[in-house]
N, CA, C and O of each residue as an XYZ file, in Angstrom:
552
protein
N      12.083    -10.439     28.825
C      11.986    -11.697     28.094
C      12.574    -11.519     26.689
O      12.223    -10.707     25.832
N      13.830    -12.722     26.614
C      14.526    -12.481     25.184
C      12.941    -12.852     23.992
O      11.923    -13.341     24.482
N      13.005    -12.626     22.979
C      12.482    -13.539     21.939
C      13.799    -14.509     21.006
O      14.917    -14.150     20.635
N      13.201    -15.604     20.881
C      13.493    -16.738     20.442
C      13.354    -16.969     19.414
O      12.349    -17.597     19.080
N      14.494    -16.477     18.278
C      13.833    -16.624     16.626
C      14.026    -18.007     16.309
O      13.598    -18.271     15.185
N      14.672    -19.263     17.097
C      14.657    -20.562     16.768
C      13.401    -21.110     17.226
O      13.122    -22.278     16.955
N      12.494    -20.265     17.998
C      11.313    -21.026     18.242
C      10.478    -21.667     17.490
O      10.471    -21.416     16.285
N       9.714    -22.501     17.959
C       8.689    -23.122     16.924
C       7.276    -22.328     16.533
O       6.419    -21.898     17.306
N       7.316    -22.277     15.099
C       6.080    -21.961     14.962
C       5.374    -22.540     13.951
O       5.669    -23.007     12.851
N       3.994    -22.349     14.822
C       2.937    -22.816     13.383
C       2.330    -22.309     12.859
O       1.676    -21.388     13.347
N       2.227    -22.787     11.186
C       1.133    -21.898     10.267
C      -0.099    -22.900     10.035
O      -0.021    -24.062      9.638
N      -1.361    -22.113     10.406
C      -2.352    -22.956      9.407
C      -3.577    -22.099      8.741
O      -4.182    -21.127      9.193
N      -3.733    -22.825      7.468
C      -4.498    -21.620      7.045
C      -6.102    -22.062      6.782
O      -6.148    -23.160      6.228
N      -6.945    -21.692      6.947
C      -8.249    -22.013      6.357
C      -8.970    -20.969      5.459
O      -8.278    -19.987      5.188
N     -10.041    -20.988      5.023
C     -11.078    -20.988      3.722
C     -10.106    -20.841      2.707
O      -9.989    -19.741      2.168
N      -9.393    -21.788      2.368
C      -8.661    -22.033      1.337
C      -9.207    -22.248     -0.071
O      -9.564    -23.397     -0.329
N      -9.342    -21.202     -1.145
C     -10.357    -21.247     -2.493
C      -8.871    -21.249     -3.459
O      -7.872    -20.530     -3.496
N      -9.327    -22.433     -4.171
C      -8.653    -22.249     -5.810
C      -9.516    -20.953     -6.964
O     -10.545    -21.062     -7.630
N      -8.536    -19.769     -6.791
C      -9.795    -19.218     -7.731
C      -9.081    -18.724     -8.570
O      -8.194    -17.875     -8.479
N      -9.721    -19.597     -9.901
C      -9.741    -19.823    -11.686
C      -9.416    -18.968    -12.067
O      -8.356    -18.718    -12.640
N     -10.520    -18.150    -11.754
C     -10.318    -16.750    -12.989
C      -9.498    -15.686    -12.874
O      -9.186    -14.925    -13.790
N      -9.057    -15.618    -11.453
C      -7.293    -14.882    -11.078
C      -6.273    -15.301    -10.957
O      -5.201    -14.858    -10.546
N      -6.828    -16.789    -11.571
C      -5.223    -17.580    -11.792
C      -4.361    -17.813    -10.022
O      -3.150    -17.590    -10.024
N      -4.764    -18.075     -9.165
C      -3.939    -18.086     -8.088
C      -5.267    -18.914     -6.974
O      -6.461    -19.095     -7.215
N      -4.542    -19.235     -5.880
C      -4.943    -19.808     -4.849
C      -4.766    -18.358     -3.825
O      -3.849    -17.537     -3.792
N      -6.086    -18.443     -3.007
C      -6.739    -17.617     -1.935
C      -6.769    -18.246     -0.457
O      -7.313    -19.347     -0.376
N      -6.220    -17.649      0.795
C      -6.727    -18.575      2.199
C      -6.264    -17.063      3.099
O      -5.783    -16.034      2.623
N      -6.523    -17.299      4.190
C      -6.906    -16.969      5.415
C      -5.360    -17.699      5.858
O      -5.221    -18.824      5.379
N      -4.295    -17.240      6.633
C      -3.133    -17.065      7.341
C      -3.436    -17.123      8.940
O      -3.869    -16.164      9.579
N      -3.140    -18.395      9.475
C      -2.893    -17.770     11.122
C      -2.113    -18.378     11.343
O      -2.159    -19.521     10.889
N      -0.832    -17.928     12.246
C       0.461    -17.816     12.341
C       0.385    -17.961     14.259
O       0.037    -17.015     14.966
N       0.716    -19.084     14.706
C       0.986    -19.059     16.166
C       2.461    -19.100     16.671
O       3.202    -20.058     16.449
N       2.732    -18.286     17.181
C       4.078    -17.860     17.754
C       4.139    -17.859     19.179
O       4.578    -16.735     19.421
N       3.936    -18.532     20.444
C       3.841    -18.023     21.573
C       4.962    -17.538     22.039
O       4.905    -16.554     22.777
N       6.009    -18.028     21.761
C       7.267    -17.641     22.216
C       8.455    -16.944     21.825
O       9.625    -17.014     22.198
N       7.561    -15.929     20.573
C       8.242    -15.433     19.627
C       7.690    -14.022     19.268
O       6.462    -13.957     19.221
N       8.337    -12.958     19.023
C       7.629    -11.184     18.751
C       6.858    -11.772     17.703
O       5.668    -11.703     18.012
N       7.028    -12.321     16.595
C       6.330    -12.251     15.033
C       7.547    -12.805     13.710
O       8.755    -12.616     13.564
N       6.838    -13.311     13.170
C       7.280    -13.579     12.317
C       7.370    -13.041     10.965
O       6.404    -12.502     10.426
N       8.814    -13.211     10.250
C       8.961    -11.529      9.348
C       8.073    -11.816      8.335
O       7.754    -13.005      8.337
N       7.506    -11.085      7.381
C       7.183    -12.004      5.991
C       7.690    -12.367      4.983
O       6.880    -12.595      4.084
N       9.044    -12.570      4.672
C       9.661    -12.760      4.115
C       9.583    -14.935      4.489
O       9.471    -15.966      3.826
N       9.718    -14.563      5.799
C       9.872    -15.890      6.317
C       8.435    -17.050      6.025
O       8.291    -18.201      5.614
N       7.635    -16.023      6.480
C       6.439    -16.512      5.867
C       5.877    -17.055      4.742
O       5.142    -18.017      4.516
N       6.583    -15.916      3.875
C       6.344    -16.950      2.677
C       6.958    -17.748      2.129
O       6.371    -18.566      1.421
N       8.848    -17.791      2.325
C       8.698    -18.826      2.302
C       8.739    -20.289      2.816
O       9.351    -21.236      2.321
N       7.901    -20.263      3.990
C       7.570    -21.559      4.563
C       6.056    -21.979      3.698
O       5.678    -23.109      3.387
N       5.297    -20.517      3.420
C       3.979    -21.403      2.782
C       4.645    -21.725      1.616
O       3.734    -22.030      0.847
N       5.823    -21.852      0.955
C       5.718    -21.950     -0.402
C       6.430    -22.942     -0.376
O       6.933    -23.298     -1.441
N       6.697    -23.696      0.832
C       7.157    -25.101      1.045
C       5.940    -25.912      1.156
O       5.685    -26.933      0.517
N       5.172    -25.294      2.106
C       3.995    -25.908      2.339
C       3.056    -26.716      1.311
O       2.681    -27.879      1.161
N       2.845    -25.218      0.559
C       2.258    -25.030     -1.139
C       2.582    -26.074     -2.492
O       1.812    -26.679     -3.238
N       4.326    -25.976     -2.437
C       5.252    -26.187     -3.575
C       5.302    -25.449     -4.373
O       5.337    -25.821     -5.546
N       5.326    -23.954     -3.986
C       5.338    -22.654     -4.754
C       6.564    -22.393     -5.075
O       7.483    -23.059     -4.598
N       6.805    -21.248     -6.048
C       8.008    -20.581     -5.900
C       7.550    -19.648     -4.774
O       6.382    -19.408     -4.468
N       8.516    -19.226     -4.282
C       8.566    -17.977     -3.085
C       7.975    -16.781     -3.930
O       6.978    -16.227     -3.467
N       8.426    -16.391     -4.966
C       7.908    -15.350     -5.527
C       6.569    -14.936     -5.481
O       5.980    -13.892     -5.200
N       6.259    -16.093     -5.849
C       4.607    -15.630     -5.973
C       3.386    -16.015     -4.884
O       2.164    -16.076     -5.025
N       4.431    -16.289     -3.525
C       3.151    -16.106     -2.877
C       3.267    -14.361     -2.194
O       4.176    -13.537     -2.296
N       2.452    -14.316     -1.770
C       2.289    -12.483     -1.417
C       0.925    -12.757     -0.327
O      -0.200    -13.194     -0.570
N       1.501    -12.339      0.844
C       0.934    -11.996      2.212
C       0.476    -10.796      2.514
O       1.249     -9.936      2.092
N      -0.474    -10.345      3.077
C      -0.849     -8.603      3.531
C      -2.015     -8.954      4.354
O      -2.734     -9.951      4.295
N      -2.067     -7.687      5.322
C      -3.354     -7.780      6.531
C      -2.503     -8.471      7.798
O      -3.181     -8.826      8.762
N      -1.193     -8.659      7.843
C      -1.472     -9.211      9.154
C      -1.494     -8.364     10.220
O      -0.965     -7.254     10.277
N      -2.347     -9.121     11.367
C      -2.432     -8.268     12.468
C      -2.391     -9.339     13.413
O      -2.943    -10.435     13.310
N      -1.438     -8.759     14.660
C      -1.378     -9.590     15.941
C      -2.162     -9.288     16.471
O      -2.662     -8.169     16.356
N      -2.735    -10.569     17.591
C      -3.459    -10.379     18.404
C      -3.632     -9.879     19.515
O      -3.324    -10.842     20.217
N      -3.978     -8.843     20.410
C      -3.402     -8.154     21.630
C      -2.724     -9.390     22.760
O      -3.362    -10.177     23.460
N      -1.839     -9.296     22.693
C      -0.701    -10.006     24.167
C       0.339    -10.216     23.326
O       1.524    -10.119     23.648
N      -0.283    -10.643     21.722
C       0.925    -11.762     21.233
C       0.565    -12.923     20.846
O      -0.642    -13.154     20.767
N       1.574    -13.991     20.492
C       1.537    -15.223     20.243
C       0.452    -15.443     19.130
O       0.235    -16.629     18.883
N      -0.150    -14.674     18.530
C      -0.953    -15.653     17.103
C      -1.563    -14.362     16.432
O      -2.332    -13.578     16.988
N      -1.126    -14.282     15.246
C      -1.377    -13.455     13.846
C      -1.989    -13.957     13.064
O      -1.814    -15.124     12.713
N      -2.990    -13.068     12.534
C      -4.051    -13.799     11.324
C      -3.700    -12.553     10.221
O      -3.445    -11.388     10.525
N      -3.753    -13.077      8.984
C      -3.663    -12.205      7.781
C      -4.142    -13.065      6.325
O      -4.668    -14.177      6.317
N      -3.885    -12.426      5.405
C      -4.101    -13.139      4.395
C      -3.091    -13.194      3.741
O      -2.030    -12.572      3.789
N      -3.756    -14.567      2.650
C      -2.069    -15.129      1.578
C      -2.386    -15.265      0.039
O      -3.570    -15.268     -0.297
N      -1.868    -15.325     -0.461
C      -1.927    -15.426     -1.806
C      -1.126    -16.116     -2.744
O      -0.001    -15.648     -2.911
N      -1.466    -17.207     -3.453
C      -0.129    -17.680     -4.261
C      -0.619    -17.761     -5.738
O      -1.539    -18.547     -5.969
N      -0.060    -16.975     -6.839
C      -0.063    -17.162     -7.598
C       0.350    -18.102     -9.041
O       1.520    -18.236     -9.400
N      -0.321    -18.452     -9.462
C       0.286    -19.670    -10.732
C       1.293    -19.279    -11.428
O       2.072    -20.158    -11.799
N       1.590    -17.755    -11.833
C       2.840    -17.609    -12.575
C       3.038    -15.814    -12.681
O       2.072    -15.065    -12.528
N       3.982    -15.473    -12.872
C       4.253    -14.487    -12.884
C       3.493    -13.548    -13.481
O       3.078    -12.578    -12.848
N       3.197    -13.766    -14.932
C       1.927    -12.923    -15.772
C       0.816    -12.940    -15.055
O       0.268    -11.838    -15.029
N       0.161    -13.951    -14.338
C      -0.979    -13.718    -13.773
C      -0.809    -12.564    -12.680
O      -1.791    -11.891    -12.365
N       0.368    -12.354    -12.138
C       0.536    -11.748    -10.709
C       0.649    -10.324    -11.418
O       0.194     -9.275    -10.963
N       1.198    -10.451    -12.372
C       1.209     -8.804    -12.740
C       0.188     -8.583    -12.981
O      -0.254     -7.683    -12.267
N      -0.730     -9.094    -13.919
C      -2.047     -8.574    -14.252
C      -3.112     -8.558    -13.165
O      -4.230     -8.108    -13.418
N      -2.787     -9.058    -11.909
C      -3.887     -9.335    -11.202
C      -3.900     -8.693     -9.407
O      -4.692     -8.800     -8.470
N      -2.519     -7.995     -9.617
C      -2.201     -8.287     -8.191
C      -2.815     -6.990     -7.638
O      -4.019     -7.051     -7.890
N      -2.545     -5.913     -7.036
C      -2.610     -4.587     -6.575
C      -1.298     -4.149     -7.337
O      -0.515     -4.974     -7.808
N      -1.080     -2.443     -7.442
C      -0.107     -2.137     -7.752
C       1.233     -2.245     -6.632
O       2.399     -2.621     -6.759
N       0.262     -1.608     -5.258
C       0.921     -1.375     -4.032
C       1.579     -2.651     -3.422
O       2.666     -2.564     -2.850
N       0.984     -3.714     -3.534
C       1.139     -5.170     -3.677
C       2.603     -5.678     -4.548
O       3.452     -6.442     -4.088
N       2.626     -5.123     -5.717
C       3.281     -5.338     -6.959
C       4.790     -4.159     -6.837
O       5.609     -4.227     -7.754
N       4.985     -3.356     -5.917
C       5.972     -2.457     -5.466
C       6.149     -3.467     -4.301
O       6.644     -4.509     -4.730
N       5.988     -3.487     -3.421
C       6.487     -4.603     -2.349
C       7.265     -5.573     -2.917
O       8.466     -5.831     -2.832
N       6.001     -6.249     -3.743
C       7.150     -7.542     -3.809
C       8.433     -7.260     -5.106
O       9.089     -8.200     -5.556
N       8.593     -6.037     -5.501
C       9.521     -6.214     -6.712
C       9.243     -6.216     -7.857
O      10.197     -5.810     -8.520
N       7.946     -6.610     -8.758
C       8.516     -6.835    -10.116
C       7.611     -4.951    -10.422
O       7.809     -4.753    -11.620
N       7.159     -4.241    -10.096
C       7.883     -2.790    -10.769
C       8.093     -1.701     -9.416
O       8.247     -1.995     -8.231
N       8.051     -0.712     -9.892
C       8.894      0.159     -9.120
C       7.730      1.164     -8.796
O       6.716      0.916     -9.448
N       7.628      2.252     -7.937
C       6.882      3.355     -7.420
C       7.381      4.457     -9.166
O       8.297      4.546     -9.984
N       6.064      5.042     -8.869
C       6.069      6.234     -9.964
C       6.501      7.161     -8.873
O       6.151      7.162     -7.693
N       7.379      7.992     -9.538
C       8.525      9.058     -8.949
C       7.201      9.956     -8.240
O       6.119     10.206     -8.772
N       7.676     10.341     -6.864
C       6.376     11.280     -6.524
C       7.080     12.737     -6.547
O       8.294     12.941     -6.573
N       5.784     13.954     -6.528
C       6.648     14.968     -6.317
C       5.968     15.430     -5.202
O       5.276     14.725     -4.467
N       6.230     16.991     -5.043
C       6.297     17.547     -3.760
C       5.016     17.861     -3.164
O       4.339     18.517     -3.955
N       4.551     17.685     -2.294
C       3.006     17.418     -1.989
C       2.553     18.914     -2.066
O       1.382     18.989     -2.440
N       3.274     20.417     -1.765
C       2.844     21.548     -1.886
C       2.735     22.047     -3.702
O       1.958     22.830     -4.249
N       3.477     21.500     -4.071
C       3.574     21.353     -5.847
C       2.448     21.330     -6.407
O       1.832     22.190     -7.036
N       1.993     19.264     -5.872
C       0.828     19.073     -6.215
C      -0.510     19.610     -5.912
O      -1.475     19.508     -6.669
N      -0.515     20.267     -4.605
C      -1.291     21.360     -4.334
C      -1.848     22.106     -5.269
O      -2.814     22.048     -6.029
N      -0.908     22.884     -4.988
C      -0.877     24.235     -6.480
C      -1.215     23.907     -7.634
O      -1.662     24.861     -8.271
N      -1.191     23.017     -8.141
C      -1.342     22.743     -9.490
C      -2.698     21.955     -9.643
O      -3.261     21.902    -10.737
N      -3.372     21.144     -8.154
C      -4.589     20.897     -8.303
C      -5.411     22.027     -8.251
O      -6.538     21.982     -8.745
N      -4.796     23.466     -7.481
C      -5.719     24.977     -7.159
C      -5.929     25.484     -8.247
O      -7.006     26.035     -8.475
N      -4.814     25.401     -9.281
C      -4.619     25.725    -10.272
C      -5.645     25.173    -11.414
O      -6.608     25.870    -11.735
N      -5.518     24.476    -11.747
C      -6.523     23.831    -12.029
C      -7.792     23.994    -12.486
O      -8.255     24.094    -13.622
N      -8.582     24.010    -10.700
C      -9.959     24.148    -10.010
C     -10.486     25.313    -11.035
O     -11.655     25.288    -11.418
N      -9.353     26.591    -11.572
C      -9.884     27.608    -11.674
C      -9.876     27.352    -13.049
O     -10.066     28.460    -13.550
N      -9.774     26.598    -13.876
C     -10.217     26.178    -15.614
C     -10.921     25.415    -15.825
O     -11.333     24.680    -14.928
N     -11.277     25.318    -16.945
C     -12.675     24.270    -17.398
C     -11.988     23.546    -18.913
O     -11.424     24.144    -19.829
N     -12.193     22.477    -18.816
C     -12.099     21.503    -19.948
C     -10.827     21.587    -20.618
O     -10.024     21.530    -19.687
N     -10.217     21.683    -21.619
C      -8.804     21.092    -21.654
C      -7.647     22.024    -21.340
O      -6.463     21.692    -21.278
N      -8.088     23.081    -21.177
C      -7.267     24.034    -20.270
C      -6.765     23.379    -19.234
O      -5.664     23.797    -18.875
N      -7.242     22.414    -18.581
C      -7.124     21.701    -17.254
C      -5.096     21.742    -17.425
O      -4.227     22.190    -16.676
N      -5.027     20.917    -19.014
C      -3.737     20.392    -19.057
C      -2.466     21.187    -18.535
O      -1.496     20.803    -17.882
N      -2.904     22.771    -19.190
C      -2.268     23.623    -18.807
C      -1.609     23.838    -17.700
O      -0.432     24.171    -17.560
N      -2.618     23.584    -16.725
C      -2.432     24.520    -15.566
C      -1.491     23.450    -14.837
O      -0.868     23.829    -13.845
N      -1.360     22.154    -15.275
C       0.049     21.184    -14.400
C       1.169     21.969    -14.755
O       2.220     21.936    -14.116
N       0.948     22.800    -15.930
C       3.006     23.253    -16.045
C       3.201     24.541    -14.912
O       2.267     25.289    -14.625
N       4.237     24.634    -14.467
C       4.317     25.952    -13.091
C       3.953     27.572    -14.219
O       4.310     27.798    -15.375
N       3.386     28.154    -13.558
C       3.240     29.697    -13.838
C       4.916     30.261    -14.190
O       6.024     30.064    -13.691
N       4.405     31.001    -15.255
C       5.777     31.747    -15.938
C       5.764     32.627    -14.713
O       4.778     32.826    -14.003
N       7.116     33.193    -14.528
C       7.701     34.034    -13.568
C       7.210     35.600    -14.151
O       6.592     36.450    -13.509
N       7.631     35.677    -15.398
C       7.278     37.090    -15.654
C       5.878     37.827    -15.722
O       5.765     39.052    -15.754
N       5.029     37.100    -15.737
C       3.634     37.347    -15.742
C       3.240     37.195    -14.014
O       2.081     37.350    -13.629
């Protein structure tokens, strides 16, 4: 069975809360697709932000999960009032997805190892120390 990305689908969302003090609107996402794998989220949002009268930017989707066979996804949505609110309010991990900053450079997970072992074995601001690598000659 092909999937059908011209298919029809519907969104509807319920417990829909205006909430004040994070500056953004809150709901519950379910997404019926019967005749379709899923829908991307890109697409998703922006149809809610037609729905809404959002900018696309600021709505931000996460949690979805299909239902075993197919045909209908529930997740959650989010649309924010303006950009400052979304930075100050969003997740970071949230806030790397959608673009406005970037991942902190990671390093090498055996690195970070060592340098947490390292560590373990000092007490109080020595701690700082022990992130720089061990001199070779010692």
């Amino acid at each position: 069975m092909q999937a059908d990305n011209s298919a029809p689908v519907t969104i509807r969302t319920r417990k829909f809360i205006t909430n004040r003090l994070l500056a953004r609107r809150q709901f519950v996402v379910d997404i019926l697709h019967p005749s379709r794998a899923n829908l991307s989220r890109a697409e998703l949002q922006e149809r809610l932000a037609a729905i809404y009268k959002a900018d696309k930017a600021r709505v931000v989707t996460f949690g979805l999960k299909t239902a075993f066979g197919g045909g209908h996804t529930t997740g959650f949505g989010l649309i924010y009032d303006d950009e400052a609110s979304q930075r100050k309010y969003d997740a970071k991990h949230r806030l790397i997805r959608s673009g406005l900053t970037t991942a902190p450079p990671k390093t090498n997970r055996k690195l970070r190892k060592e340098r947490k072992n390292r560590a373990k074995k000092l007490r109080g601001t020595k701690k700082v120390k022990a992130a720089e690598p061990p001199k070779k000659g010692k």
